[in-house]
N, C-alpha and C positions, 0 to 999 in steps of 0.2 A: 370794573371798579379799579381805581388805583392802589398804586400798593402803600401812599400813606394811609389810606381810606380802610383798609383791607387790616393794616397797622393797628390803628384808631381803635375800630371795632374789636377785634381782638383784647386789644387791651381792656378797653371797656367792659368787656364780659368778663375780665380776670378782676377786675373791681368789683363789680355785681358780686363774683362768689366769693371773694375774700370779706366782703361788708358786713358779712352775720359769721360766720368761720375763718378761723386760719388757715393761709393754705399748708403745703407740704414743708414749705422753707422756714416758715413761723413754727411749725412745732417741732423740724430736727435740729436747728440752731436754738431758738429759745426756753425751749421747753426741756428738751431734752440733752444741750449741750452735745451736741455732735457736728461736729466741723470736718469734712471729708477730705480741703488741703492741708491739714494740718496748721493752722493759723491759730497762734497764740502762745500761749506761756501756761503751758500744764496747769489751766486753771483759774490764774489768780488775774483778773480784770481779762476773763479773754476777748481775743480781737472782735468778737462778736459787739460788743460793747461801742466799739468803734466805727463800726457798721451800722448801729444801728441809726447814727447821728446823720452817716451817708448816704442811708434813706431819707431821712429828713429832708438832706439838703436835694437830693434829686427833683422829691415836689415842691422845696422852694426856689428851686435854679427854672422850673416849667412855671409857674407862678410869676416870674419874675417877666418871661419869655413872653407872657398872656399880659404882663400887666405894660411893657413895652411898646408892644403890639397894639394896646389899646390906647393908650395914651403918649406915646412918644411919636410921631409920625417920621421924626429923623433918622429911623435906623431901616436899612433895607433890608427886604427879605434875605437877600445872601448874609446880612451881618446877625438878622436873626436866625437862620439855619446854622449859622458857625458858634450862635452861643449855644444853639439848642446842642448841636454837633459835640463842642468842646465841655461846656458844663456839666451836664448827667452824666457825660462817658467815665469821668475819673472817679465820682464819688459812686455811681454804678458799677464800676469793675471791682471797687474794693469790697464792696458789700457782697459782690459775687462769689470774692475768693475767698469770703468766709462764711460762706453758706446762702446766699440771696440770690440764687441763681437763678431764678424767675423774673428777677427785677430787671438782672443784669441781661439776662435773652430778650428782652422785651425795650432796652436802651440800644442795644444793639440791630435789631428790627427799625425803630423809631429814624438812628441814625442812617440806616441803606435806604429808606424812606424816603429823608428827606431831597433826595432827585426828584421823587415825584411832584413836591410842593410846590405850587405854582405861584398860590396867594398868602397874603398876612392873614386869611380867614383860612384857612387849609391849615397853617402852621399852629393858627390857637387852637383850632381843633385834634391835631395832633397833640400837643402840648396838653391841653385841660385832659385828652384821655391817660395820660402817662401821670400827670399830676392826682389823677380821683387817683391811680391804683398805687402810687406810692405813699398815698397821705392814708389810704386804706392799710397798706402794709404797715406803717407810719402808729397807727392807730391797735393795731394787736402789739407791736413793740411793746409800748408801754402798757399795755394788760399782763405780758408774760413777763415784763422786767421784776428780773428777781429784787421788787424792793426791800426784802429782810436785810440784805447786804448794808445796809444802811448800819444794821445794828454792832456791826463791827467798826464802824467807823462814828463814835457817837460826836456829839454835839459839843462842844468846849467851852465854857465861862470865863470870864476872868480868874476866877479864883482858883481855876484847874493852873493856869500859867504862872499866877505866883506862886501855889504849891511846888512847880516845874522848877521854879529858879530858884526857891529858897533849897528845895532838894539837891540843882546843880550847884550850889553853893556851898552848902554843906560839903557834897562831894571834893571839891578844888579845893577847901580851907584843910582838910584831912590830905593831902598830898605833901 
């Protein structure tokens, strides 16, 4: 078996168990706010937050790679292996260094991989497995996001902003 193949697989079974449970990285980053490089600001929007959008974009940068692939016939496999290459590595390292470090071992895998690709049907298959298990990680994200945060940051009318100015008005006229 090759070692995309080998790749592939793997990933794929870390899909299957993350699709009903979170894995490890999902509950000591979000659940639990524990960040092991120290990334973030004691707390207030941690980098975590940041990350987790860099998930996002990992299975939409493999999506994109899949949808090229299918319907672009002008891009060659070396220009698709340097997106697949270049694309997931940077928004995968970051999510690494703040706790997604399954994501980020498994972009790293994908990338020494792609040597073995040979075809544009090898590469979507590499790509769609990397894509279930980030859209899977992707998918407890937004279960664990602590939506309450919301309620520190409420909602604004107009009438809150003319309150605002009549208030800063007040203020300057009294100087």
């Amino acid at each position: 078996m090759s070692t995309w193949k080998q790749t592939a697989e793997e990933i794929r079974a870390a899909a299957a168990d993350i699709q009903l449970k979170p894995d490890d990285d999902i509950s000591r980053v979000l659940r639990y706010n524990m960040i092991d490089s120290g990334a973030g600001n004691d707390g207030s929007l941690s980098s975590w937050m940041f990350a987790c959008g860099d998930v996002r974009h990992v299975g939409a940068y493999c999506y994109y790679i899949i949808w090229f692939t299918q319907y672009n016939q002008t891009f060659s496999l070396d220009q698709l292996k340097d997106m697949m290459r270049n694309w997931t590595r940077q928004a995968a390292e970051f999510a690494g260094y703040v706790g997604f470090k399954r994501l980020w071992g498994f972009v790293q895998q994908v990338v020494k991989s792609l040597e073995s690709v040979e075809s544009k049907d090898q590469i979507v298959e590499l790509a769609n497995a990397l894509w279930t298990y980030a859209n899977n990680l992707n998918a407890w994200i937004y279960h664990y996001m602590p939506w309450g945060i919301g309620a520190l940051i409420p909602r604004r009318d107009a009438d809150y902003f003319r309150e605002a100015l009549r208030v800063a008005e007040t203020q300057n006229s009294q100087r």
